[in-house]
TIKOL-785964 format. One record per residue: residue in three letters; chain; x, y, z of N, C-alpha, C in turn. Coordinates in pm, whole numbers. Atoms other than C-alpha are relative to their C-alpha. Example, Ala and Ser with C-alpha at 12.3 -4.5 7.8 and 13.67 -1.06 7.14 Angstrom:
<rofi><r>Ala</r><c>A</c><n_X>89</n_X><n_Y>-119</n_Y><n_Z>0</n_Z><ca_X>1230</ca_X><ca_Y>-450</ca_Y><ca_Z>780</ca_Z><c_X>90</c_X><c_Y>120</c_Y><c_Z>0</c_Z></rofi>
<rofi><r>Ser</r><c>A</c><n_X>-82</n_X><n_Y>-119</n_Y><n_Z>-6</n_Z><ca_X>1367</ca_X><ca_Y>-106</ca_Y><ca_Z>714</ca_Z><c_X>-77</c_X><c_Y>109</c_Y><c_Z>73</c_Z></rofi>
% end
This chain:
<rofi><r>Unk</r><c>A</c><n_X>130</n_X><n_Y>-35</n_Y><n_Z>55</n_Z><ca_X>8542</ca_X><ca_Y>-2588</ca_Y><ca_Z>6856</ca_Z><c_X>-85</c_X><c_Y>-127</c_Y><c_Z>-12</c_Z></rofi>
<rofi><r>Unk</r><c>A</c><n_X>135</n_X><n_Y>100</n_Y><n_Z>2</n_Z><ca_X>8215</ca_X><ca_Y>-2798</ca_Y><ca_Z>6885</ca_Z><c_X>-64</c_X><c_Y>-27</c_Y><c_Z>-146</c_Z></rofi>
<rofi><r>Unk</r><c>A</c><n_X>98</n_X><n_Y>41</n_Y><n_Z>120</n_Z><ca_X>8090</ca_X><ca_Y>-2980</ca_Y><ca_Z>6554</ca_Z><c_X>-155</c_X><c_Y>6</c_Y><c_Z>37</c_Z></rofi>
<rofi><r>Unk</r><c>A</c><n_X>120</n_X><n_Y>40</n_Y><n_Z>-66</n_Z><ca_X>7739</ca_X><ca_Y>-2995</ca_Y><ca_Z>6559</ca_Z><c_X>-66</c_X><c_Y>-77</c_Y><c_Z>-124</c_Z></rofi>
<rofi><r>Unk</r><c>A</c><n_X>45</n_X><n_Y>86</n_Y><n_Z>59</n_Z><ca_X>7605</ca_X><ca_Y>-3297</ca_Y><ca_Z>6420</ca_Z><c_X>-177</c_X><c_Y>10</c_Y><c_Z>-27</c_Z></rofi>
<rofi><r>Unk</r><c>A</c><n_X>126</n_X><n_Y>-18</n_Y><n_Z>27</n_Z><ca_X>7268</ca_X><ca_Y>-3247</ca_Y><ca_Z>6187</ca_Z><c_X>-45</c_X><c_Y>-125</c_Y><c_Z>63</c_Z></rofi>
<rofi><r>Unk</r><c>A</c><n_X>92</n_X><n_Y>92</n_Y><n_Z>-17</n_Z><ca_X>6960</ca_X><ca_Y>-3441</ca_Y><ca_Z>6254</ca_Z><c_X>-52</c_X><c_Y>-27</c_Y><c_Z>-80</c_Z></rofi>
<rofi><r>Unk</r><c>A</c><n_X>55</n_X><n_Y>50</n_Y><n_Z>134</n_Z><ca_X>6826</ca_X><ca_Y>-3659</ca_Y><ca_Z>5969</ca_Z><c_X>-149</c_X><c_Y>-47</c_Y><c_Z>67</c_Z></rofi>
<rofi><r>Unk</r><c>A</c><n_X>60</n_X><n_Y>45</n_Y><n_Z>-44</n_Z><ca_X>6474</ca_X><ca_Y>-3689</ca_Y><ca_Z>6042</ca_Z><c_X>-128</c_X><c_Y>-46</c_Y><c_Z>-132</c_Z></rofi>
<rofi><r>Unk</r><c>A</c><n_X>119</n_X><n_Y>40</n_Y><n_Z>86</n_Z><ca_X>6090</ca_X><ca_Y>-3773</ca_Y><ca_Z>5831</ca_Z><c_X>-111</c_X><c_Y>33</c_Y><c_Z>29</c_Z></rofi>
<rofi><r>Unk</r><c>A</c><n_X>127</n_X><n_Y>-84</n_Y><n_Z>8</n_Z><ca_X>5864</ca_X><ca_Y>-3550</ca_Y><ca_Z>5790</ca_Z><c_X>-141</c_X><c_Y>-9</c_Y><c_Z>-35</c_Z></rofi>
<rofi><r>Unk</r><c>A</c><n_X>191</n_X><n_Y>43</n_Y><n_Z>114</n_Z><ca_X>5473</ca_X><ca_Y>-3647</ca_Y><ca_Z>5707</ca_Z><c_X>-94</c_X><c_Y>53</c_Y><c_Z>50</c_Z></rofi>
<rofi><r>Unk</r><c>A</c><n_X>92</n_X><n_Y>-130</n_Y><n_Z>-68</n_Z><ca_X>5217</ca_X><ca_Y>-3397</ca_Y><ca_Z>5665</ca_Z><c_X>-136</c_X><c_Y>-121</c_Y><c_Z>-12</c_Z></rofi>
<rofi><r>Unk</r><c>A</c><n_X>80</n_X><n_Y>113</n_Y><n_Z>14</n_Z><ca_X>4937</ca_X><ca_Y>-3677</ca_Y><ca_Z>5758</ca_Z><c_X>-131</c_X><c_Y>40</c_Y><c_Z>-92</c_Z></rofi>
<rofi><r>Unk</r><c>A</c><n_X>141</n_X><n_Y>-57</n_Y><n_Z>67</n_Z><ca_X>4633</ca_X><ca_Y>-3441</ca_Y><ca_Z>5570</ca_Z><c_X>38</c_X><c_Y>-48</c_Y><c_Z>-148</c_Z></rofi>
<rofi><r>Unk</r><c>A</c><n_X>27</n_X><n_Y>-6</n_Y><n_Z>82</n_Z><ca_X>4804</ca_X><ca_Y>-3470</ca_Y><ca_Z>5251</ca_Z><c_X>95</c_X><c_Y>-142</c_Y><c_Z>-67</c_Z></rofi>
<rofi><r>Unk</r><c>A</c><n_X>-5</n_X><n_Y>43</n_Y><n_Z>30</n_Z><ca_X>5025</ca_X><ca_Y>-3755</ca_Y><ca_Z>5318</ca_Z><c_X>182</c_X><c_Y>0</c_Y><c_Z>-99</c_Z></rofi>
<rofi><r>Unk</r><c>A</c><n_X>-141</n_X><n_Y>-27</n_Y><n_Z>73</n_Z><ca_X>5372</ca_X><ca_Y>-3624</ca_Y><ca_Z>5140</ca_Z><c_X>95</c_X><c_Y>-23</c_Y><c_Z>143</c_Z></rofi>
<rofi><r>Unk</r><c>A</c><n_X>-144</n_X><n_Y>65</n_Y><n_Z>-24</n_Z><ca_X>5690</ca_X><ca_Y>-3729</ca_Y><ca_Z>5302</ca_Z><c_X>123</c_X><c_Y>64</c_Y><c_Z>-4</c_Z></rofi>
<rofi><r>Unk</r><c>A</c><n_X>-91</n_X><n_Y>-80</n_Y><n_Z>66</n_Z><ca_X>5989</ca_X><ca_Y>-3590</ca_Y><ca_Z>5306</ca_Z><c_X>143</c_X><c_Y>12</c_Y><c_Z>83</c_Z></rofi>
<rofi><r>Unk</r><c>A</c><n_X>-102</n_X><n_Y>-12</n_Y><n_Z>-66</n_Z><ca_X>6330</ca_X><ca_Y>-3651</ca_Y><ca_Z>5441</ca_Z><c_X>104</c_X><c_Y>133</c_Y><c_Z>55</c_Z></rofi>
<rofi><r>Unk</r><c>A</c><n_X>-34</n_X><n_Y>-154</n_Y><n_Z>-6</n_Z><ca_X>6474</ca_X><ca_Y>-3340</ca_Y><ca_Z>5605</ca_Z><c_X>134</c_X><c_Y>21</c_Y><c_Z>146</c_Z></rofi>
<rofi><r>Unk</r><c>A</c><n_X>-116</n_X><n_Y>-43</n_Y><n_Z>-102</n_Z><ca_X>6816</ca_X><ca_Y>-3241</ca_Y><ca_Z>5813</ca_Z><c_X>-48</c_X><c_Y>140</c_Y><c_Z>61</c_Z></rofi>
<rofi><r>Unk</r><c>A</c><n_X>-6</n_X><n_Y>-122</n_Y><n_Z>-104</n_Z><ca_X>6801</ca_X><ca_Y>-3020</ca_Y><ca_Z>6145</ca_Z><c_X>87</c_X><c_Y>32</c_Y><c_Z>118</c_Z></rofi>
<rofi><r>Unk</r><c>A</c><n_X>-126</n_X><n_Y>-33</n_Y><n_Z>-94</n_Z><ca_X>7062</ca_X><ca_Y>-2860</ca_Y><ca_Z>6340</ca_Z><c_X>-89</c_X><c_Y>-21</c_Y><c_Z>144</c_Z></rofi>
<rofi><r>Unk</r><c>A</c><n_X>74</n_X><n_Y>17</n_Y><n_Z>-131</n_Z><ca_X>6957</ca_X><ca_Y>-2969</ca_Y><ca_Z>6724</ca_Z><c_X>-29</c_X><c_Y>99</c_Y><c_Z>101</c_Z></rofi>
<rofi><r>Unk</r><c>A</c><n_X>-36</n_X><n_Y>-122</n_Y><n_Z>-66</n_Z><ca_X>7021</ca_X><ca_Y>-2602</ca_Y><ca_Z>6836</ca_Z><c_X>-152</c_X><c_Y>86</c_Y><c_Z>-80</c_Z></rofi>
<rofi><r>Unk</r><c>A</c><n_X>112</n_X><n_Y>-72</n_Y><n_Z>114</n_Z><ca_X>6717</ca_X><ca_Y>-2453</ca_Y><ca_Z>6593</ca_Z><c_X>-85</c_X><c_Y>-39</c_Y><c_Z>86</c_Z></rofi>
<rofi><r>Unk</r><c>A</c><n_X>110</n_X><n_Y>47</n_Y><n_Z>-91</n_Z><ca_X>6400</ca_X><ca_Y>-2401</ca_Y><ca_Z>6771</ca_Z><c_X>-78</c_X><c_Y>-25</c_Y><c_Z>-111</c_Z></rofi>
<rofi><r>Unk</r><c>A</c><n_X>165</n_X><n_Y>104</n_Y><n_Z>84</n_Z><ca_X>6036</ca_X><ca_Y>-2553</ca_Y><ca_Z>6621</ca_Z><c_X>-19</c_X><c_Y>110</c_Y><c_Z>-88</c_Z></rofi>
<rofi><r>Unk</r><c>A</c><n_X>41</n_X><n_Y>-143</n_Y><n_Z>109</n_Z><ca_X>5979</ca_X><ca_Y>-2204</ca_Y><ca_Z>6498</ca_Z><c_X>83</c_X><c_Y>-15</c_Y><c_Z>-139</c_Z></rofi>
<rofi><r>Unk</r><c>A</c><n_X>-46</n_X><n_Y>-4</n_Y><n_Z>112</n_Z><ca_X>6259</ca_X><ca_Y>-2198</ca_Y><ca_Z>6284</ca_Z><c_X>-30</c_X><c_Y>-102</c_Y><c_Z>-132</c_Z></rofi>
<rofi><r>Unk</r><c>A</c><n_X>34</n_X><n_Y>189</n_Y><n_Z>37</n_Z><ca_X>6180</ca_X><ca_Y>-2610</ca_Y><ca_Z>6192</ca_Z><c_X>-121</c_X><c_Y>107</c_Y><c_Z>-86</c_Z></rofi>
<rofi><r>Unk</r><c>A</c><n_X>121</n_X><n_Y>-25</n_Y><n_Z>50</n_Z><ca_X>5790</ca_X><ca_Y>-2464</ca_Y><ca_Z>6097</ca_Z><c_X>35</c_X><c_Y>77</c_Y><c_Z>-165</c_Z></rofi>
<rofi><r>Unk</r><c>A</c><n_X>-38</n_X><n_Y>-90</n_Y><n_Z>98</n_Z><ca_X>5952</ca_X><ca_Y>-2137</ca_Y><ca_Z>5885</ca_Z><c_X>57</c_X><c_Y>-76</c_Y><c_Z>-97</c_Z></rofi>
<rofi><r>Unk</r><c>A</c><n_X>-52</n_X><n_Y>28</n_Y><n_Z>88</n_Z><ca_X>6162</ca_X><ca_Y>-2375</ca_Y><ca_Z>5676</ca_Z><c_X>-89</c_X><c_Y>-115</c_Y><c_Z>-126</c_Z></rofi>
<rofi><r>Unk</r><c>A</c><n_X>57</n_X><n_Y>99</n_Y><n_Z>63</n_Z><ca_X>5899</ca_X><ca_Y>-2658</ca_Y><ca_Z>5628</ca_Z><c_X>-96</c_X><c_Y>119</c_Y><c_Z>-126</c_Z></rofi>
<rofi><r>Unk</r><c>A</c><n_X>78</n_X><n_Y>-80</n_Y><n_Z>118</n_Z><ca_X>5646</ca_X><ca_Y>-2376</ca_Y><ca_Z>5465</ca_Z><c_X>33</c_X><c_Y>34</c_Y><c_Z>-99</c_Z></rofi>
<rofi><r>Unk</r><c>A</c><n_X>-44</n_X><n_Y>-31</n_Y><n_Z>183</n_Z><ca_X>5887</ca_X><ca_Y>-2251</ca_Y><ca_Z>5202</ca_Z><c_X>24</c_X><c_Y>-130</c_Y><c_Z>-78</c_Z></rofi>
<rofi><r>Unk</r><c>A</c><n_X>-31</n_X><n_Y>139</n_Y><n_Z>108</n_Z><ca_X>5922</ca_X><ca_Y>-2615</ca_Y><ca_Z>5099</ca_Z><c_X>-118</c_X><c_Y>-39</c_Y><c_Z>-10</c_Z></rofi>
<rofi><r>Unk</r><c>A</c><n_X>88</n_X><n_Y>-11</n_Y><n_Z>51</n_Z><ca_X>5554</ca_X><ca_Y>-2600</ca_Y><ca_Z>5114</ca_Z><c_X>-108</c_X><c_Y>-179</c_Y><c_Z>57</c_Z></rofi>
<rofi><r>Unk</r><c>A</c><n_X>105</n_X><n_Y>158</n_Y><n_Z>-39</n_Z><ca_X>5444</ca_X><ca_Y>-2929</ca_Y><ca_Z>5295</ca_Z><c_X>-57</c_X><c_Y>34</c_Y><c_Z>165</c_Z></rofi>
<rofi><r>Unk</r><c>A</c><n_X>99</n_X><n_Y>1</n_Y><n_Z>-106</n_Z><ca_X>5322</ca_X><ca_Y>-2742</ca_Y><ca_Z>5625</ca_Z><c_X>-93</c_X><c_Y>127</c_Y><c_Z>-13</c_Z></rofi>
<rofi><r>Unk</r><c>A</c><n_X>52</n_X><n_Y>-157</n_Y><n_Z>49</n_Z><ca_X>5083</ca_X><ca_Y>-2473</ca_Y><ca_Z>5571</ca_Z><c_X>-94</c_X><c_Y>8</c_Y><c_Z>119</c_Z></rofi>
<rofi><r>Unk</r><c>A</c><n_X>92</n_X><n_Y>-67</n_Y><n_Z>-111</n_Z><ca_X>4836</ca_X><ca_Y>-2257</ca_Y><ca_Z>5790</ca_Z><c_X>-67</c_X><c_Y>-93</c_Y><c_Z>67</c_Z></rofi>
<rofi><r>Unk</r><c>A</c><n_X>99</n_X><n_Y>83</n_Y><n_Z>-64</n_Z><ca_X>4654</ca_X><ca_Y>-2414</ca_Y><ca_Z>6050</ca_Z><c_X>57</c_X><c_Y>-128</c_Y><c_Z>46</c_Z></rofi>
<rofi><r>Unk</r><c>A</c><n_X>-55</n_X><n_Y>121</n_Y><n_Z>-24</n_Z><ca_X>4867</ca_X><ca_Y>-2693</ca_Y><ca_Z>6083</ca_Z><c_X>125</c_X><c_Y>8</c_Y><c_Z>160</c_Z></rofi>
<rofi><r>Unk</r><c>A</c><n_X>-91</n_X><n_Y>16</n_Y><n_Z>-73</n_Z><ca_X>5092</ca_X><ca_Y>-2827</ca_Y><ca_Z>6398</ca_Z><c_X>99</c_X><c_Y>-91</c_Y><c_Z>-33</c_Z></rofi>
<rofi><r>Unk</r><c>A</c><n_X>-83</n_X><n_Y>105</n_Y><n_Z>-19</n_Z><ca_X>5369</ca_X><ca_Y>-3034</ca_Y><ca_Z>6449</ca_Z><c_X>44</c_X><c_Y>-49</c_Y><c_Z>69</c_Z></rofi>
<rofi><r>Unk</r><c>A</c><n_X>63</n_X><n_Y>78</n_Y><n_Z>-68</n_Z><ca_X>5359</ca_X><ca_Y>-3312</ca_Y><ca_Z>6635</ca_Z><c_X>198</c_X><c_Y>-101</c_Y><c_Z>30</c_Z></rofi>
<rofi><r>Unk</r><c>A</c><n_X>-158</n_X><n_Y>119</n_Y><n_Z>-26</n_Z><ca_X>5704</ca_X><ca_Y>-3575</ca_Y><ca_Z>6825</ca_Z><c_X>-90</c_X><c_Y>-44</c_Y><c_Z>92</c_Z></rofi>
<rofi><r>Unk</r><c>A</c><n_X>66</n_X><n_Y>67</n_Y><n_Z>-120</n_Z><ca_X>5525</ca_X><ca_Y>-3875</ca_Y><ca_Z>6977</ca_Z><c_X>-70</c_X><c_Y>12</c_Y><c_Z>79</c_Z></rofi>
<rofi><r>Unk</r><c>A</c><n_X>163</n_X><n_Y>12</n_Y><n_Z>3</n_Z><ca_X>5221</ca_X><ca_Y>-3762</ca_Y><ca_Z>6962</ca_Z><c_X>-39</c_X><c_Y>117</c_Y><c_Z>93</c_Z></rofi>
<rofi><r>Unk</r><c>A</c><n_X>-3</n_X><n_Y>-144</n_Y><n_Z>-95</n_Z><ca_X>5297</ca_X><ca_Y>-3422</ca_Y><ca_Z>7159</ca_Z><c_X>50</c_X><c_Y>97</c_Y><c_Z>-70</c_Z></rofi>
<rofi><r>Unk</r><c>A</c><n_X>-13</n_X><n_Y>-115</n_Y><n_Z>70</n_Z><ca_X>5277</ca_X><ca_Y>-3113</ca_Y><ca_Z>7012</ca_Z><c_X>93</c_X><c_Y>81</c_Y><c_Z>27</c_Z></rofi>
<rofi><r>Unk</r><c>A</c><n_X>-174</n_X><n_Y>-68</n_Y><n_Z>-38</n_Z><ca_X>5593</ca_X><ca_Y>-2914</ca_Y><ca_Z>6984</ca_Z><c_X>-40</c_X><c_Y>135</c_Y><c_Z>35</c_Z></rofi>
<rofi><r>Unk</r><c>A</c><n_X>25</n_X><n_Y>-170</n_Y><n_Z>8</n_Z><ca_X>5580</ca_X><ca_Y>-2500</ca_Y><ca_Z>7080</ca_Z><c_X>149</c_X><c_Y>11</c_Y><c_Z>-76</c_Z></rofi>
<rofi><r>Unk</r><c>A</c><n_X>-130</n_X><n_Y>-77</n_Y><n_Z>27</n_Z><ca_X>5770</ca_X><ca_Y>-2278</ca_Y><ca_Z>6887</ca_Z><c_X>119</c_X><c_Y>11</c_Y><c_Z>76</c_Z></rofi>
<rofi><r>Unk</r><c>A</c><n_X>-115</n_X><n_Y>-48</n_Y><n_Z>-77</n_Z><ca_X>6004</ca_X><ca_Y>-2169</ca_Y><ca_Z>7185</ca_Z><c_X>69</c_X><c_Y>-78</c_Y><c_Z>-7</c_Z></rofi>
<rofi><r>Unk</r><c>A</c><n_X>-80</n_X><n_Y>134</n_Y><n_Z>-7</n_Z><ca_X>6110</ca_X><ca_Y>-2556</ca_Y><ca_Z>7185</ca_Z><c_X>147</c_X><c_Y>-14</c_Y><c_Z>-58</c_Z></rofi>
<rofi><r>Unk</r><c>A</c><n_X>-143</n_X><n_Y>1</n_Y><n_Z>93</n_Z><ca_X>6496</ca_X><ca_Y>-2605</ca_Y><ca_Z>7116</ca_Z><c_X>-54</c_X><c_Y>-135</c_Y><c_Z>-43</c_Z></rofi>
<rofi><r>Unk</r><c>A</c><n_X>-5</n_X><n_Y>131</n_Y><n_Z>47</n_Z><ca_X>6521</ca_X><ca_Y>-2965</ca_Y><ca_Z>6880</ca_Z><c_X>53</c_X><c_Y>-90</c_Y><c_Z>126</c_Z></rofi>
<rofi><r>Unk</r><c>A</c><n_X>-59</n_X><n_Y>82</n_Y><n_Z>-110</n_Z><ca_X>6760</ca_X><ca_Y>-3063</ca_Y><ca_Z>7149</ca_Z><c_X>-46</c_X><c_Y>-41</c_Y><c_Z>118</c_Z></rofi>
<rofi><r>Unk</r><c>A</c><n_X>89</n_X><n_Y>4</n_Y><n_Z>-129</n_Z><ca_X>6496</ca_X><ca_Y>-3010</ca_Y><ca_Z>7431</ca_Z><c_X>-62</c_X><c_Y>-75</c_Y><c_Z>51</c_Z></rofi>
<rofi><r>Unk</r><c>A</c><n_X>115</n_X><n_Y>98</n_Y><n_Z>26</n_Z><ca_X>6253</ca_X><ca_Y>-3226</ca_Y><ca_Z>7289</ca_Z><c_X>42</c_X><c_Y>-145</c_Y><c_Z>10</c_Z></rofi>
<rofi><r>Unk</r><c>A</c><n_X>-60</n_X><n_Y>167</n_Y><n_Z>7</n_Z><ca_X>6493</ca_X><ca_Y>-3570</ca_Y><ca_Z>7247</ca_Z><c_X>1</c_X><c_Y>-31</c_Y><c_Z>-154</c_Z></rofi>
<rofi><r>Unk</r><c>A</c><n_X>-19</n_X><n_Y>42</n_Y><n_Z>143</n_Z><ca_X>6440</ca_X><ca_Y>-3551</ca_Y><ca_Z>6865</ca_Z><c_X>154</c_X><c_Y>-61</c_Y><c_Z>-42</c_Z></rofi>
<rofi><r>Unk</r><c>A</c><n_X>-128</n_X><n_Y>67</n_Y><n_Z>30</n_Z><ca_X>6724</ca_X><ca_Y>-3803</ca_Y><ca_Z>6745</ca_Z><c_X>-8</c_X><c_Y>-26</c_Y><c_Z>-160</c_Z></rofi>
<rofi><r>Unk</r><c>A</c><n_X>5</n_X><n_Y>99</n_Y><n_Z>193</n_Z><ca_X>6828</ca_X><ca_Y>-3954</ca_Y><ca_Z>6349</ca_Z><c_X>-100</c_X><c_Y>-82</c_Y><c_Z>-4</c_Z></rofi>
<rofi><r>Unk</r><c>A</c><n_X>114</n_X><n_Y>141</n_Y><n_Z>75</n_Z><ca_X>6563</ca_X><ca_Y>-4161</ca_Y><ca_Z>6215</ca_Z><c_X>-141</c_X><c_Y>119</c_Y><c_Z>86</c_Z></rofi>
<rofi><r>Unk</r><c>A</c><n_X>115</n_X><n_Y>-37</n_Y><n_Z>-36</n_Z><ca_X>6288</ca_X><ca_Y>-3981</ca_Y><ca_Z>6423</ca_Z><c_X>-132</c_X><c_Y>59</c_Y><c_Z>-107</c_Z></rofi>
<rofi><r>Unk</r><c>A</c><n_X>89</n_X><n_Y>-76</n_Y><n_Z>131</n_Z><ca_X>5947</ca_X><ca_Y>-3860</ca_Y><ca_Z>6258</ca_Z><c_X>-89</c_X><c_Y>60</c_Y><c_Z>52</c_Z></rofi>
<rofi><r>Unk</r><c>A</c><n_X>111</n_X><n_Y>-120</n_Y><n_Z>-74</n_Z><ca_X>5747</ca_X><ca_Y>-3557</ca_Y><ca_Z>6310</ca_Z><c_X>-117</c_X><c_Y>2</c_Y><c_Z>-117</c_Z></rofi>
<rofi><r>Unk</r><c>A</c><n_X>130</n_X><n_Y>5</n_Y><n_Z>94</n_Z><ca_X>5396</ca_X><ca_Y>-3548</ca_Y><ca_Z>6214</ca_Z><c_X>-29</c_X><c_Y>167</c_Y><c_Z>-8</c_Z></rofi>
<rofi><r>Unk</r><c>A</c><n_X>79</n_X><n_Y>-122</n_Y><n_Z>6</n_Z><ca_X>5218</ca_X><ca_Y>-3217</ca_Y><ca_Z>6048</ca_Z><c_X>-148</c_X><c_Y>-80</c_Y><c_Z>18</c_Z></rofi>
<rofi><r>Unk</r><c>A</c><n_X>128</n_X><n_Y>34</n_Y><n_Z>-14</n_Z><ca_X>4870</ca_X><ca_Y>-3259</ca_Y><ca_Z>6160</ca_Z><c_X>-87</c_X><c_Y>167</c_Y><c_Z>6</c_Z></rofi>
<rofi><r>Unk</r><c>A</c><n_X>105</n_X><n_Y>-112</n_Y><n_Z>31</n_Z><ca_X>4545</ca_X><ca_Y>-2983</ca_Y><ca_Z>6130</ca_Z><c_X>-6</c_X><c_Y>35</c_Y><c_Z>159</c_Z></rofi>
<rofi><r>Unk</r><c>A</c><n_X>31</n_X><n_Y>-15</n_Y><n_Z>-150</n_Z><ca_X>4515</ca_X><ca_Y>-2787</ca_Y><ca_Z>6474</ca_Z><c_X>-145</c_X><c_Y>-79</c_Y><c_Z>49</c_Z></rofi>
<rofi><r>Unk</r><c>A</c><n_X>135</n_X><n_Y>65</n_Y><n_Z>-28</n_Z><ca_X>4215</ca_X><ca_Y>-2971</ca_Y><ca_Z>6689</ca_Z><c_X>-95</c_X><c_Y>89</c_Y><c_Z>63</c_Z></rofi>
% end
């Protein structure tokens, strides 16, 4: 059986500025990522999220994208 090692990454919603250290299984797509950030209340409507300065889609697996430990995803306001 396959461990699957979380991802420790750093979350900053740049509008308001909060922070927030957050573990993600590399198998979870963006969607799920989005659904979890809202009940913790630091990405809300209207907002994207952003890896190196490219906007993620929902369908996106974590693993797809190259997101690694230490990485940091920006919430930013759609443009």
């Amino acid at each position: 059986m396959l461990k699957i090692h979380s991802i420790k990454v750093t979350v900053v919603n740049v509008e308001t500025e909060d922070v927030l250290s957050y573990y993600i299984n590399p198998k979870m797509h963006i969607r799920d990522v989005k659904r979890e950030l809202r009940r913790k209340g630091i990405l809300t409507k209207g907002m994207c999220m952003f890896y190196n300065d490219i906007e993620l889609l929902d369908k996106q697996q974590v693993k797809e994208i190259g997101i690694k430990d230490g990485s940091e995803l920006e919430l930013r306001p759609k443009e």
